[in-house]
FIMARKE-320774 format. One record per residue: residue in one letter; x, y, z negated of N, C-alpha, C in turn. Coordinates in pm, whole numbers, padded with zeros to 5 digits, always signed. Atoms other than C-alpha are relative to their C-alpha. Example, Ala and Ser with C-alpha at 12.3 -4.5 7.8 and 13.67 -1.06 7.14 Angstrom:
# FIMARKE-320774
a+00089-00119+00000+01230-00450-00780+00090+00120+00000
s-00082-00119+00006+01367-00106-00714-00077+00109-00073
***
This chain:
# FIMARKE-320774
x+00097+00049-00094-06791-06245+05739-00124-00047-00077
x+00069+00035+00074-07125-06316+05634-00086-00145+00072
x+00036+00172-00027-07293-06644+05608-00125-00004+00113
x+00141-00019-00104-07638-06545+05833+00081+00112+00123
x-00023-00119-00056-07556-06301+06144-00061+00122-00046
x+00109-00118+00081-07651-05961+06005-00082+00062+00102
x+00132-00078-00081-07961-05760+06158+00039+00134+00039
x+00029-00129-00063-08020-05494+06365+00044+00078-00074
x+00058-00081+00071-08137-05321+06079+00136+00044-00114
x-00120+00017+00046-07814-05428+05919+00096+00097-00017
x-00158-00077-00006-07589-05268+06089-00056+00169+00066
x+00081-00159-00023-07811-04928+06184+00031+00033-00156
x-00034-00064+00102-07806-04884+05803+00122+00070-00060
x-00120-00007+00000-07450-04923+05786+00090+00104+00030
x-00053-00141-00100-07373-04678+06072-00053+00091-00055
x+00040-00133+00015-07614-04417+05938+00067+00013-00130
x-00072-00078+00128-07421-04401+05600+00127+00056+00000
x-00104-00037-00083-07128-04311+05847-00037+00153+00006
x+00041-00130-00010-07322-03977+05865+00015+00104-00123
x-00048-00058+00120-07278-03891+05473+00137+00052+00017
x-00105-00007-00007-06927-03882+05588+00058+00178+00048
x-00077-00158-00028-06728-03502+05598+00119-00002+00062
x-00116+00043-00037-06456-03505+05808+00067+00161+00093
x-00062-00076-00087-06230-03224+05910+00008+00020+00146
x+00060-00052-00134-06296-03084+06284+00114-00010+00074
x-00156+00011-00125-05945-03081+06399+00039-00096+00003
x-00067+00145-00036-05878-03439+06327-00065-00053+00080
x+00119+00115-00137-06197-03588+06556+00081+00107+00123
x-00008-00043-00162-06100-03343+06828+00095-00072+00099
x-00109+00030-00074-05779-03523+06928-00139-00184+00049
x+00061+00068-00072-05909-03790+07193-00008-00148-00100
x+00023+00159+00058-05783-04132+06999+00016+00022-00151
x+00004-00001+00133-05827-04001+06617-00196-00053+00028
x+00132+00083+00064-06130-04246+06518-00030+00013-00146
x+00043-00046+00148-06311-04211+06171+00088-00133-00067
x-00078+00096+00130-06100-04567+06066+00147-00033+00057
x-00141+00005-00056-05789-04452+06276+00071+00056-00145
x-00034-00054+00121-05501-04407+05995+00026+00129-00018
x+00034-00162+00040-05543-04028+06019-00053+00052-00065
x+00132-00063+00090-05871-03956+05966-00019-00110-00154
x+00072+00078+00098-05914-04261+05726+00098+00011-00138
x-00105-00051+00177-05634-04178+05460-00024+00121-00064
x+00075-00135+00057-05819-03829+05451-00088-00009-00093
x+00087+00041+00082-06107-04020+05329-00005+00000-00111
x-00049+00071+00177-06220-04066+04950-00063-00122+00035
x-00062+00133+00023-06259-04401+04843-00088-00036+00069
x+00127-00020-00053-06608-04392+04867-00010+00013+00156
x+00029+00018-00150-06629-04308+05250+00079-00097+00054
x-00082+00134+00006-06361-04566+05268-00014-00107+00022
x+00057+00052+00017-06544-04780+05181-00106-00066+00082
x+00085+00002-00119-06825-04691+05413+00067+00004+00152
x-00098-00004-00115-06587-04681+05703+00033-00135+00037
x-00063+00158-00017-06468-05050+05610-00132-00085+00041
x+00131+00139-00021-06840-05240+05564+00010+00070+00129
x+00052+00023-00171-06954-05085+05933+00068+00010+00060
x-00093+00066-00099-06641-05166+06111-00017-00141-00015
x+00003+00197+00008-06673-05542+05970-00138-00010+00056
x+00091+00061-00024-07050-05569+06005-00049+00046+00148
x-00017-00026-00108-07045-05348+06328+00074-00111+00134
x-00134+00149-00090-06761-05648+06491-00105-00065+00013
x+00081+00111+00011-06990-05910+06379-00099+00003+00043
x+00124-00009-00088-07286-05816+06525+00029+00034+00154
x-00038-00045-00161-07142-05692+06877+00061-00082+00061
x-00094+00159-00074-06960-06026+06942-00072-00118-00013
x+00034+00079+00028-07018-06323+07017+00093-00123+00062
x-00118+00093-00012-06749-06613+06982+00009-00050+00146
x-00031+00084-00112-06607-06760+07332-00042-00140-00021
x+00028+00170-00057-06692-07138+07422+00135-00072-00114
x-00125+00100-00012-06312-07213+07387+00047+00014-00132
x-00053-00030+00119-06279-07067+07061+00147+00049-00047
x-00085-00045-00012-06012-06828+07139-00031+00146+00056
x-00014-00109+00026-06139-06507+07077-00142+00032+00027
x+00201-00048-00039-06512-06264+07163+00002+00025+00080
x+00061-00041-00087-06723-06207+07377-00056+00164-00006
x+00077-00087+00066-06909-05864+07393-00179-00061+00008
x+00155+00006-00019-07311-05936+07286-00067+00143+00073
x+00117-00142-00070-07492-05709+07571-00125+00017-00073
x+00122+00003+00058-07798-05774+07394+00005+00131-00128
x+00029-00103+00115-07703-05621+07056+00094+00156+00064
x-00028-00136-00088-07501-05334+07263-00116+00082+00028
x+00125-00124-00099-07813-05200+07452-00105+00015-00150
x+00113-00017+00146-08038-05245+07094+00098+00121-00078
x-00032-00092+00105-07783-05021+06905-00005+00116+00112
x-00005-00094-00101-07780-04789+07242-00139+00056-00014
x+00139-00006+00051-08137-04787+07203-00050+00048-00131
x+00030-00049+00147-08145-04680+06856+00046+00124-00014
x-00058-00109-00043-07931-04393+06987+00109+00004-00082
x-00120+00001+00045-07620-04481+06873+00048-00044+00157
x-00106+00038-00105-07342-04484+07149+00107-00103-00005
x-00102+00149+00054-07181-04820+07153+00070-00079+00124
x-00064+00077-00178-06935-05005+07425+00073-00069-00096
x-00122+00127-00002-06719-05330+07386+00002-00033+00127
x-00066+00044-00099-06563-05464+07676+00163-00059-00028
x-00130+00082-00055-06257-05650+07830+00097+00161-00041
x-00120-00161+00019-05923-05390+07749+00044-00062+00185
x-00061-00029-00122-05870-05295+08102+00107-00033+00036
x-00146-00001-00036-05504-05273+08077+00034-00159-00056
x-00079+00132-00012-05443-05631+08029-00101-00085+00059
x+00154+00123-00045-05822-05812+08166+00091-00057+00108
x-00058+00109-00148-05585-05976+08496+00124-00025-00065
x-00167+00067+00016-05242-06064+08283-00024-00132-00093
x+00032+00105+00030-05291-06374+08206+00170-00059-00136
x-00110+00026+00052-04940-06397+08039-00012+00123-00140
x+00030-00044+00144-05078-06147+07741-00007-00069-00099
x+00058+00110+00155-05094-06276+07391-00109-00016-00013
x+00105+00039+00047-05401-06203+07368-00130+00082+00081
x+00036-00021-00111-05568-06182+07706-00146+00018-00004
x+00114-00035+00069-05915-06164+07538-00083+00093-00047
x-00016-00098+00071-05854-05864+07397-00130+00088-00014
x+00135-00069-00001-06185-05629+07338+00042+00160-00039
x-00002-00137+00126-06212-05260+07255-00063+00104+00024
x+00129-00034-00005-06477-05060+07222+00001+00111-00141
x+00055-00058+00143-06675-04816+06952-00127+00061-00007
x+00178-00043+00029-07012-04700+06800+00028+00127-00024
x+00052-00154+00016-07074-04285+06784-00105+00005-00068
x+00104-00124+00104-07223-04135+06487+00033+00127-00027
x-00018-00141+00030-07244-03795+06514+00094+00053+00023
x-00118-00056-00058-06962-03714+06710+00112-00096-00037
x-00086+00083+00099-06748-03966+06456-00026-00153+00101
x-00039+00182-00027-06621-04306+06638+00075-00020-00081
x-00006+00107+00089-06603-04599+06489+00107-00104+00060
x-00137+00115-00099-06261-04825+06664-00116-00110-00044
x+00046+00107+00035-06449-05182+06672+00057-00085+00066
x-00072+00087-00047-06190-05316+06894+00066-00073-00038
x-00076+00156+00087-05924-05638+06866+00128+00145-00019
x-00117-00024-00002-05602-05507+06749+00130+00047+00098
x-00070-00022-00130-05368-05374+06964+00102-00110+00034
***
């Protein structure tokens, strides 16, 4: 986590070095293989690895923004529609399949991802 919220500019840089990235054609095609699902990302070298890890962390951190109660995120609409705007494809939200069970662990839950170049990015909570 970093000590300032990171910038815009931040995390646009971040994502576009997501684009250096080479990735076999038959692994994105399947619907839930993501560029830092453990499929595609053990394909990776270290190096894109690497780049895969900073803009999933600094990607999170900029698209959230802590609850009140201090029990989990919010999604920031603000920085959503700015990276949408930059023409990157980006969603966080509530996980559907549990937003009304109140008896979930972790009823909070978020999950979402940024599109570069055909390549999503998972930026959701954990399953």
């Amino acid at each position: 986590m970093y000590l300032e919220p990171p910038s815009k500019e931040d995390v646009i840089e971040a994502l576009e070095e997501l684009r250096k990235i080479k990735i076999q054609p038959d692994l994105l095609n399947r619907e839930d293989n993501v560029i830092n699902s453990p499929e595609v990302y053990q394909t990776l070298t270290s190096d894109d690895q690497e780049r895969v890890d900073f803009a999933e962390e600094i990607a999170k951190e900029y698209l959230r923004k802590p609850l009140p109660d201090g029990e989990g995120d919010k999604p920031n609409r603000n920085a959503i529609n700015e990276l949408n705007n930059a023409g990157f494809n980006a969603y966080l939200g509530e996980d559907p399949e549990i937003q009304y069970d109140p008896d979930h662990p972790n009823p909070n839950r978020l999950v979402g991802f940024v599109e570069v170049d055909g390549k999503k990015l998972d930026i959701g909570d954990p399953s």
